[in-house]
C-alpha positions in Angstrom: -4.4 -9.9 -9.8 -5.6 -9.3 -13.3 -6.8 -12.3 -15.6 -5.9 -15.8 -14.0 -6.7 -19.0 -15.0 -7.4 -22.2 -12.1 -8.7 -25.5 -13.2 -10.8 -26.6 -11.0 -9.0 -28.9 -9.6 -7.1 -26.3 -8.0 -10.0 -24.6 -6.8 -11.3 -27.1 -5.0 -7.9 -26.9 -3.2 -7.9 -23.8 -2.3 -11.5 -24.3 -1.4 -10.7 -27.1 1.2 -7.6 -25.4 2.4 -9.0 -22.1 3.3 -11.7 -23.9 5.0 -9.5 -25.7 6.8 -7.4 -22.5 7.9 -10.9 -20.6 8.5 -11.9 -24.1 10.9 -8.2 -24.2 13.0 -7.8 -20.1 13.0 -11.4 -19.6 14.6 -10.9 -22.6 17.1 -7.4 -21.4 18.8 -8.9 -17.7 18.8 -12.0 -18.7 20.6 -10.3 -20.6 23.1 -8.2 -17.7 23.9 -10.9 -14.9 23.6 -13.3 -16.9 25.6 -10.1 -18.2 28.1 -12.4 -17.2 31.5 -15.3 -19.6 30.1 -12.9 -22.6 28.7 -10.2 -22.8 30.8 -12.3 -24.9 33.6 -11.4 -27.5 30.9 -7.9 -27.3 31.1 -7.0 -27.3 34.6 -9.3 -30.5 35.2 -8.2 -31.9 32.3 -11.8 -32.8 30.5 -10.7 -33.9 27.3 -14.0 -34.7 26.3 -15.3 -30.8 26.9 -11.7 -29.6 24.9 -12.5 -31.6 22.2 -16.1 -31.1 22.0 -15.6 -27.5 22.4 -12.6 -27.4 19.4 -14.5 -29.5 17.3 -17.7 -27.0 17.6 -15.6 -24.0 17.1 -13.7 -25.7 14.5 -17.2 -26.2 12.4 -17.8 -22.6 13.2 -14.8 -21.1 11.5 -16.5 -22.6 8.3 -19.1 -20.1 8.2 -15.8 -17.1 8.5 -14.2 -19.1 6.1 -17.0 -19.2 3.2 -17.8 -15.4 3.8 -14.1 -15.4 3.2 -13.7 -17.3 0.2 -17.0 -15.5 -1.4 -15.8 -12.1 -0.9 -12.3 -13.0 -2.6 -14.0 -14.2 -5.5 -16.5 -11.2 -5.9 -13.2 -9.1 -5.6 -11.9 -10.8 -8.5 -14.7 -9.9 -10.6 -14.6 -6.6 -9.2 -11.3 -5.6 -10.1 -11.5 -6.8 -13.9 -14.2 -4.4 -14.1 -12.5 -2.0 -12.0 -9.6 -2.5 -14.5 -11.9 -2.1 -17.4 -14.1 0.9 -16.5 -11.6 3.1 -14.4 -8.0 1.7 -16.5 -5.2 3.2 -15.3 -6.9 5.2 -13.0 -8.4 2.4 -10.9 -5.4 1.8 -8.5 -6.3 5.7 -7.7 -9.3 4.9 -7.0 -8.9 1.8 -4.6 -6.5 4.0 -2.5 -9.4 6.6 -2.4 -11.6 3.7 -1.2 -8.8 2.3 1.7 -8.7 6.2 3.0 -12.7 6.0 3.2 -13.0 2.4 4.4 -10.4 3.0 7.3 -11.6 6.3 8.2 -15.4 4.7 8.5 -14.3 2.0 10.7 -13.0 4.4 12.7 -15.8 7.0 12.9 -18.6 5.4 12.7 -17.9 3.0 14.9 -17.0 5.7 17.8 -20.5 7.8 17.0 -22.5 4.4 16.9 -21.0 2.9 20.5 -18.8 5.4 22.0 -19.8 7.2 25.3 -19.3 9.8 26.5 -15.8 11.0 27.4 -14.2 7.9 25.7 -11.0 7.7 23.9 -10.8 7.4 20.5 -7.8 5.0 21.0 -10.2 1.3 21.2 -12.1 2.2 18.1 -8.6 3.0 16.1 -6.6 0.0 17.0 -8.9 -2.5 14.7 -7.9 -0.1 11.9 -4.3 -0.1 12.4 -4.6 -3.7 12.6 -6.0 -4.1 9.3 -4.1 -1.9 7.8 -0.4 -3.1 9.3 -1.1 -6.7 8.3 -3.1 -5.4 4.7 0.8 -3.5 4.3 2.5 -6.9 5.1 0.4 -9.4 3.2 0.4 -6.4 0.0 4.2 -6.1 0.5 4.8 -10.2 0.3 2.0 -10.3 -2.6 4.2 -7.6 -4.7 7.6 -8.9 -4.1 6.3 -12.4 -4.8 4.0 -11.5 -8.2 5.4 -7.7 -9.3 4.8 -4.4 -8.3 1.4 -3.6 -9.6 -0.2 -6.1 -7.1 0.3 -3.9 -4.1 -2.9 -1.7 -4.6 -5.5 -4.6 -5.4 -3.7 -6.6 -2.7 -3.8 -3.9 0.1 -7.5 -3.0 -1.1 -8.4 -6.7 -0.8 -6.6 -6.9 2.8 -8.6 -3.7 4.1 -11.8 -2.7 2.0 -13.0 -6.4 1.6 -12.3 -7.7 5.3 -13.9 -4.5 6.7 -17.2 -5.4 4.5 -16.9 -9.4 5.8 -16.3 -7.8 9.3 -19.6 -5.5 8.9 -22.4 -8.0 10.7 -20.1 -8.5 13.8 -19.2 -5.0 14.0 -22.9 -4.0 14.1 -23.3 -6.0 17.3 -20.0 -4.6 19.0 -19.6 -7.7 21.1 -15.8 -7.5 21.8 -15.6 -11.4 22.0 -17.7 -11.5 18.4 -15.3 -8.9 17.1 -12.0 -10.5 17.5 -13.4 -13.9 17.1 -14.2 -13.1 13.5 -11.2 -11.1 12.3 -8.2 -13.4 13.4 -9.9 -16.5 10.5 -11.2 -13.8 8.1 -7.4 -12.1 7.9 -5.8 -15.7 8.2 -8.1 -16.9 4.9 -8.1 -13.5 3.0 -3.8 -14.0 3.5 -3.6 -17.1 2.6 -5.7 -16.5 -1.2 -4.3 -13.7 -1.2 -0.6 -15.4 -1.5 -1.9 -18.7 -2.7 -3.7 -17.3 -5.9 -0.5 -16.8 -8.5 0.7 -20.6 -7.0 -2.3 -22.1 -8.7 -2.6 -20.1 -11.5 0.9 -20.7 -12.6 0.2 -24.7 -11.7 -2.9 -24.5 -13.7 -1.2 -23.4 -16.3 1.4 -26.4 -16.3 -1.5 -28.7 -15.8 -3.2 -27.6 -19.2 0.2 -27.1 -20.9 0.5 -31.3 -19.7 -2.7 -32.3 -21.2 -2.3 -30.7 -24.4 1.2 -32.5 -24.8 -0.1 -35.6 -24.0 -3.4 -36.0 -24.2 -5.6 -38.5 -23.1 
């Protein structure tokens, strides 16, 4: 994830496409988080109230999808400087940040809502969430790209969806909360993987128009 070059015709591709996945992702996961209030729908088969309600939840995931796609971006520049300042001590440094950024979902969270004589165990599970799918989505980014990708990519998948996940988390309204991870992990996944795709077909494209140009 160091320097990478996309025309921008492919980022207006991945713009589209990630909006796309933010749109679908946040529309199945409302229907399913807010089942009790929607499923009326289904067993009297309104079609117009299933559409309606897709369509409205569909527009929503947009906004989870452009917190998405500006946090990915702000990474990138991030981790150039990161790379700059910190060298070859900056993957040491993002694994410092994961440890913190975990460990303040976690705690924070419990002192915040938490009462008394609660388990521990609801606040940890978002955690171990993120970080299970941050390990699979790094893992796939690695063994796709090379080995030096697993630390950015595993920082990207934790620290950076834990800060988009920040204003929902605030509020502590379970439906909220998984409402907004499910697009934001789906969209952060699928740059994540997509990234080295259009680099490496932006580089063909330029490589095209300098052998035959216009």
């Amino acid at each position: 994830m160091g320097d990478t070059i996309v025309t921008s015709r492919n980022v207006v591709k991945l713009f589209f496409s990630t909006l796309l996945i933010g749109g679908f992702v946040t529309s199945v996961t409302g229907f399913i988080v807010r089942w009790g209030e929607f499923s009326p729908y289904f067993k009297n088969i309104e079609l117009l109230s299933i559409i309606s309600t897709f369509f409205w939840l569909f527009c929503f995931g947009f906004i989870f999808s452009l917190v998405s796609q500006v946090a990915f971006f702000a990474y990138l520049t991030v981790h150039r400087f990161g790379l700059s300042i910190f060298r070859s001590f900056w993957n040491r440094v993002q694994v410092v940040l994961i440890v913190f950024a975990l460990f303040d979902l976690v705690y924070f969270r419990y002192r915040a809502f938490a009462e008394n004589g609660e388990s521990l165990l609801p606040y940890l599970y978002p955690a171990l969430l993120i970080l299970a799918v941050g390990l699979v989505a790094a893992y796939y980014k690695a063994k796709q790209t090379n080995k030096k990708a697993f630390i950015p990519a595993l920082f990207f998948m934790t620290v950076v969806t834990i800060v988009e996940w920040v204003p929902v988390l605030r509020i502590n309204d379970q439906n909220w909360v998984y409402l907004m991870i499910f697009p934001l992990l789906a969209c952060n996944i699928y740059q994540l993987l997509i990234l080295h795709k259009l680099h490496e077909s932006s580089i063909r494209e330029r490589s095209a128009k300098v052998e035959n140009p216009a």
